[in-house]
ChimeraX commands (.cxc) that place a marker at each C-alpha (Angstrom):
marker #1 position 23.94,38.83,11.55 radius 0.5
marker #1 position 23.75,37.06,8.44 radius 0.5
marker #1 position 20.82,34.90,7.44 radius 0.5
marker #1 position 21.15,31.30,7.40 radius 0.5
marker #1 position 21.34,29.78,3.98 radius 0.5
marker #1 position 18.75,27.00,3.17 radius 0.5
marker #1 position 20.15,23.68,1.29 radius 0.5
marker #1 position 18.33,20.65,-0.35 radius 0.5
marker #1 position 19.39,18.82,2.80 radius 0.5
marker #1 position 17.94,21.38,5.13 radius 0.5
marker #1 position 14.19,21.52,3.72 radius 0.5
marker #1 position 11.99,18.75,3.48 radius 0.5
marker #1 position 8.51,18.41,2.14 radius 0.5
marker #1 position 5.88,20.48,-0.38 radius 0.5
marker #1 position 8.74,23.23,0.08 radius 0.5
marker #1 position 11.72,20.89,-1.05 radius 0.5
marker #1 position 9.87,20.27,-4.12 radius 0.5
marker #1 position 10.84,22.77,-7.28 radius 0.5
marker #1 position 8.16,24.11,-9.31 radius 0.5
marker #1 position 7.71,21.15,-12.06 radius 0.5
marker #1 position 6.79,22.67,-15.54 radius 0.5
marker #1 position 3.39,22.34,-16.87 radius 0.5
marker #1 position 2.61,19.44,-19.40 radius 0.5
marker #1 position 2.00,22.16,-22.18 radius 0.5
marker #1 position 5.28,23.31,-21.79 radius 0.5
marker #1 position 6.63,20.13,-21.75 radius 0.5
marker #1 position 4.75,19.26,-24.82 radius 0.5
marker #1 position 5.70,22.32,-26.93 radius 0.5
marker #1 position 9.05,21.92,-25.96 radius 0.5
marker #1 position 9.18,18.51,-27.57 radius 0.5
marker #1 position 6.77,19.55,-30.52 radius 0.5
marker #1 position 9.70,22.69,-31.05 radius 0.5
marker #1 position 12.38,19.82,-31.18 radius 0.5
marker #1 position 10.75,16.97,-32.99 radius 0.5
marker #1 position 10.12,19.85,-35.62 radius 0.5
marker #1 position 13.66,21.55,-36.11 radius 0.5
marker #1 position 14.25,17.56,-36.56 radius 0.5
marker #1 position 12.12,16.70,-39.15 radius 0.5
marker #1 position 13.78,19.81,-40.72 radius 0.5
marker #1 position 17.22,19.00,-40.16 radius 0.5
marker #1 position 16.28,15.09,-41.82 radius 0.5
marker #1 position 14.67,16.95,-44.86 radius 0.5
marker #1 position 18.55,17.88,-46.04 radius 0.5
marker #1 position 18.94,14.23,-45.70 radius 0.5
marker #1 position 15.98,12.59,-47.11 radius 0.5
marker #1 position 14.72,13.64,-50.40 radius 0.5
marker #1 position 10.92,12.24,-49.14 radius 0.5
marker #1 position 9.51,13.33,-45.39 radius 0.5
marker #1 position 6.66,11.31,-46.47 radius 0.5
marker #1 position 8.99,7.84,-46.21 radius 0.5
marker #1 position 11.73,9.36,-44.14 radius 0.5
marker #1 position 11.19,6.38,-40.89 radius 0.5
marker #1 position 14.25,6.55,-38.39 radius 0.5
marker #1 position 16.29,9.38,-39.58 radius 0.5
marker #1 position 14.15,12.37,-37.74 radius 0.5
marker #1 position 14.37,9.58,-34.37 radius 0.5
marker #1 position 17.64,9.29,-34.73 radius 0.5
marker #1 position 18.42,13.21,-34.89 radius 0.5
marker #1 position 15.95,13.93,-32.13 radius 0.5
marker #1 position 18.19,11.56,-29.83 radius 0.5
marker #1 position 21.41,12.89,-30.82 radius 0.5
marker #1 position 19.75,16.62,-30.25 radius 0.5
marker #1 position 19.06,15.41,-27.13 radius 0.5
marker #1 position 22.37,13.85,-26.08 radius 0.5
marker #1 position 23.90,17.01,-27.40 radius 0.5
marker #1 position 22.16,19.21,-26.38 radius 0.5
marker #1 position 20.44,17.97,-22.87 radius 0.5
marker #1 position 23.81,15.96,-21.62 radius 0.5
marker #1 position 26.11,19.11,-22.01 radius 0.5
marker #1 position 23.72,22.24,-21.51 radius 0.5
marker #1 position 20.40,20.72,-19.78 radius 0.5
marker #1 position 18.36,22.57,-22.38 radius 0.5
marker #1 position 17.17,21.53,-26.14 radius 0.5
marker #1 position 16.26,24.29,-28.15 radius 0.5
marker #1 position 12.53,23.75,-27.78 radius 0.5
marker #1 position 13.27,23.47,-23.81 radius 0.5
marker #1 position 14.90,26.94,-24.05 radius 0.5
marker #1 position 12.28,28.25,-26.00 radius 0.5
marker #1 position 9.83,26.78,-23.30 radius 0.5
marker #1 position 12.18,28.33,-20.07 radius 0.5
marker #1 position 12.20,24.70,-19.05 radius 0.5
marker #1 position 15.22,22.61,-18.09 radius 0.5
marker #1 position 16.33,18.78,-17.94 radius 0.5
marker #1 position 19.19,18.31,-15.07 radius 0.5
marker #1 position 20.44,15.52,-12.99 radius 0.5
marker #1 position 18.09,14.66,-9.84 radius 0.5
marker #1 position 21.13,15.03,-7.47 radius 0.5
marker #1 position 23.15,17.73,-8.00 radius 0.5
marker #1 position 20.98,19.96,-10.56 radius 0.5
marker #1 position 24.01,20.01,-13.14 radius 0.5
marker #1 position 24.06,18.58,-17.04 radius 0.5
marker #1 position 23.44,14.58,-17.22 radius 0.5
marker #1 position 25.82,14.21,-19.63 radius 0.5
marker #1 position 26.05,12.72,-23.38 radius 0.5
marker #1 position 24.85,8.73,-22.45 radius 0.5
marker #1 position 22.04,9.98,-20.02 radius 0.5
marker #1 position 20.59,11.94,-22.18 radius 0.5
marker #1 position 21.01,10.12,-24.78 radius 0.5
marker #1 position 19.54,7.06,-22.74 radius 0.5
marker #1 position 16.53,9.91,-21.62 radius 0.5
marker #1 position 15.87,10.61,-25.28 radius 0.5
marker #1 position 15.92,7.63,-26.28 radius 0.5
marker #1 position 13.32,6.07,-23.69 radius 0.5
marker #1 position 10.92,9.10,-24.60 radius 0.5
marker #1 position 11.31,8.67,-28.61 radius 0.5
marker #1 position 9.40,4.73,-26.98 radius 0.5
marker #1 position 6.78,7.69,-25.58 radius 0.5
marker #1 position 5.06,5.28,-23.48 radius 0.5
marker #1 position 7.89,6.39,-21.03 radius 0.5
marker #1 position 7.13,9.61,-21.36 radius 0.5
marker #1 position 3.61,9.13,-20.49 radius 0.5
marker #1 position 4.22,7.23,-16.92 radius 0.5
marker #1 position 4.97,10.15,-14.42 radius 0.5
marker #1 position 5.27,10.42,-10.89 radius 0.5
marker #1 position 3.57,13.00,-8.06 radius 0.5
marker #1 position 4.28,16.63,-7.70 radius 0.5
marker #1 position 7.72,16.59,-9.43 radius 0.5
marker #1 position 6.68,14.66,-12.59 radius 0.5
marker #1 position 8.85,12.47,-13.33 radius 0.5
marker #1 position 8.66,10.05,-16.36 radius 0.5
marker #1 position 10.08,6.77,-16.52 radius 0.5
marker #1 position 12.57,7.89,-19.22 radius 0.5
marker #1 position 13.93,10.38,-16.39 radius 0.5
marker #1 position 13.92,8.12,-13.81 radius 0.5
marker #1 position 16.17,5.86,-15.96 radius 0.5
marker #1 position 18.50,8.69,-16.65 radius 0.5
marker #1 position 18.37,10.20,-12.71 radius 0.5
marker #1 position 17.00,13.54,-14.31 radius 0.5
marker #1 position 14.52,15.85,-13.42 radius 0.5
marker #1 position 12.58,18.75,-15.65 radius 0.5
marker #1 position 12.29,22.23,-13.69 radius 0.5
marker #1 position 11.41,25.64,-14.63 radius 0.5
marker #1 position 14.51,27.13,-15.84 radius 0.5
marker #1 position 15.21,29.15,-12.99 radius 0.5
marker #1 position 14.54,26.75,-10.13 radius 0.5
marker #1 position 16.91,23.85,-9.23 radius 0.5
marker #1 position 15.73,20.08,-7.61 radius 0.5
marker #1 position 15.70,20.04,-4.41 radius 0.5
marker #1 position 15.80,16.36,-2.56 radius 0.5
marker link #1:1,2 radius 0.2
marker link #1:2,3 radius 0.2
marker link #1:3,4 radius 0.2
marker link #1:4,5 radius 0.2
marker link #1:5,6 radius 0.2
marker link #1:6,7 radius 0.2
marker link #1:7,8 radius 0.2
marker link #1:8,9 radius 0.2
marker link #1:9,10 radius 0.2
marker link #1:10,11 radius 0.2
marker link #1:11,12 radius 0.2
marker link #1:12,13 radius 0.2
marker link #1:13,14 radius 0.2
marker link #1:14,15 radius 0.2
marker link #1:15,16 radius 0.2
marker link #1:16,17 radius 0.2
marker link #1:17,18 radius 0.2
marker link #1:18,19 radius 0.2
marker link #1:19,20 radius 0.2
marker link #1:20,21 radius 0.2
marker link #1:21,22 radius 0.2
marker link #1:22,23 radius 0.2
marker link #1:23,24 radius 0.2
marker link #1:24,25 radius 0.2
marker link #1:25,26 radius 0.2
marker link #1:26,27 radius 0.2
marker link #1:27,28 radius 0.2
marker link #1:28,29 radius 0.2
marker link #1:29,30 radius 0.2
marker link #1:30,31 radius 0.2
marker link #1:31,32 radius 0.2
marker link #1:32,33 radius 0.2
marker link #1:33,34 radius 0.2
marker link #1:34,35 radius 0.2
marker link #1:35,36 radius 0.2
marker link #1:36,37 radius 0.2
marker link #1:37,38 radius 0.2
marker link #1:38,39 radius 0.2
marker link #1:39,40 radius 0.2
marker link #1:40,41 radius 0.2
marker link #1:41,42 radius 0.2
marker link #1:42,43 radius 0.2
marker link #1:43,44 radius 0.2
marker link #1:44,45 radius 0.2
marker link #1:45,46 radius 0.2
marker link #1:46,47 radius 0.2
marker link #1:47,48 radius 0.2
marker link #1:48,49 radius 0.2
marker link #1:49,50 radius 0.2
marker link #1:50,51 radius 0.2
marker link #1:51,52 radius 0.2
marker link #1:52,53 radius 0.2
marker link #1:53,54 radius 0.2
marker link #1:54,55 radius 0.2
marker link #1:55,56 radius 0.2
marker link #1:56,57 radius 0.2
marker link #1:57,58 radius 0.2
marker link #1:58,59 radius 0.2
marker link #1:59,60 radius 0.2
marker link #1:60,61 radius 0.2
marker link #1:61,62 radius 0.2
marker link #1:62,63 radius 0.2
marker link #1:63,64 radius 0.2
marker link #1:64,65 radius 0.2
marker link #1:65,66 radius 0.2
marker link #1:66,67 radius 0.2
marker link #1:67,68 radius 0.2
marker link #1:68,69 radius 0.2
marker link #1:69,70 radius 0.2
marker link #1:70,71 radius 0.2
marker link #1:71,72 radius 0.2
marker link #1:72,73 radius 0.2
marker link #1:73,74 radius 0.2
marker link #1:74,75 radius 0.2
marker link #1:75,76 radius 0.2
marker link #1:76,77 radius 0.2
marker link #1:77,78 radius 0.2
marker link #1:78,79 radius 0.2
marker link #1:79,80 radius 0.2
marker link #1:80,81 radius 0.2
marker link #1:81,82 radius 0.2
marker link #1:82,83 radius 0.2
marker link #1:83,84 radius 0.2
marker link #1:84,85 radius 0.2
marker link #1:85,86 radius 0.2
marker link #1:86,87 radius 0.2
marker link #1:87,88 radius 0.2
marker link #1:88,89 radius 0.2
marker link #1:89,90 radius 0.2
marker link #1:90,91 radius 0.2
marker link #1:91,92 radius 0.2
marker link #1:92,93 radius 0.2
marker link #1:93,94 radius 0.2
marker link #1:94,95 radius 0.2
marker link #1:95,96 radius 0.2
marker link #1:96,97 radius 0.2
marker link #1:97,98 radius 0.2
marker link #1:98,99 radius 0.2
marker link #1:99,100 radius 0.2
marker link #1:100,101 radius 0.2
marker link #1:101,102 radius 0.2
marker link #1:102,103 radius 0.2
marker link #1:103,104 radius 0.2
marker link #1:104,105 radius 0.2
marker link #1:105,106 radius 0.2
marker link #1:106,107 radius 0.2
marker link #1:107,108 radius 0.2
marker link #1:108,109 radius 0.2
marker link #1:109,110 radius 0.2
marker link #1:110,111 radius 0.2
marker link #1:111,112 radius 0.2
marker link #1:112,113 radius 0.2
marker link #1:113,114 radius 0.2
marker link #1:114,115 radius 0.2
marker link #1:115,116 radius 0.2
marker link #1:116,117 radius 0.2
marker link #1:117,118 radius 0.2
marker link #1:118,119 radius 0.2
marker link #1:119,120 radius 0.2
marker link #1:120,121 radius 0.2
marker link #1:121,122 radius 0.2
marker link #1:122,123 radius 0.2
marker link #1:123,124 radius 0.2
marker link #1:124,125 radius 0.2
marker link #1:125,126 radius 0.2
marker link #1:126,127 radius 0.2
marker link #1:127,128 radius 0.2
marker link #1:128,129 radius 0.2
marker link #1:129,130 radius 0.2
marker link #1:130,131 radius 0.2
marker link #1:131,132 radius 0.2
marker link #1:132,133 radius 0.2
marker link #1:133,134 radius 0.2
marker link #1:134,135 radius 0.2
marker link #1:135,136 radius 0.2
marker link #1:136,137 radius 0.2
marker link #1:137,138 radius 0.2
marker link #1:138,139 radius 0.2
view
């Protein structure tokens, strides 16, 4: 007799709910990012000091890169953390998370979250959801 396989549609409540990554990790994840961008900018700016929208702008296209086609930044993979889509678990895609990374670069956003599953309004906008790499959402 086989066991019977449990889906998102199947399990409701506390249970449904994937475990949501800490705020630290969260945090360090973005610190790891907004740092390999400030790096990345120095090849392009010969100042940090007056450098204004260039690191912005790279940590948005890191994040439309790297979060709309593999759900992870570098800093998120460093942090075992992943961004996917609320519905089906998969990528967002390029304009989502470029849309997500832009709304969190605002940070007030980033600072507006939700219950249990803590959800910003930068991933509400995008339909995303940050899990512990191993776990998918669960509706």
């Amino acid at each position: 007799m086989t066991t019977p396989v449990t889906t998102s549609e199947t399990v409701t409540g506390p249970e449904a709910i994937p475990e949501a990554p800490s705020y630290a990790k969260r945090f360090g994840a973005l610190m790891v990012d907004w740092i390999l961008c400030l790096f990345v900018s120095g090849f392009f700016v010969h100042d940090l000091r007056t450098a204004s929208w260039q690191p912005v702008v790279l940590l948005i296209a890191e994040y439309g890169f790297f979060v709309g086609l593999f759900a992870q930044t570098p800093g998120m993979k460093l942090a075992r953390i992943r961004c996917v889509d609320f519905a089906d678990g998969g990528a967002i895609g390029i304009p989502r998370a470029m849309l997500r990374g832009f709304l969190l670069c605002l940070v007030i956003p980033g600072l507006i979250m939700d219950g249990p599953r803590r959800r910003g309004l930068h991933d509400r906008a995008a339909g995303s959801v940050v899990v512990t790499a191993g776990s998918a959402p669960a509706n």
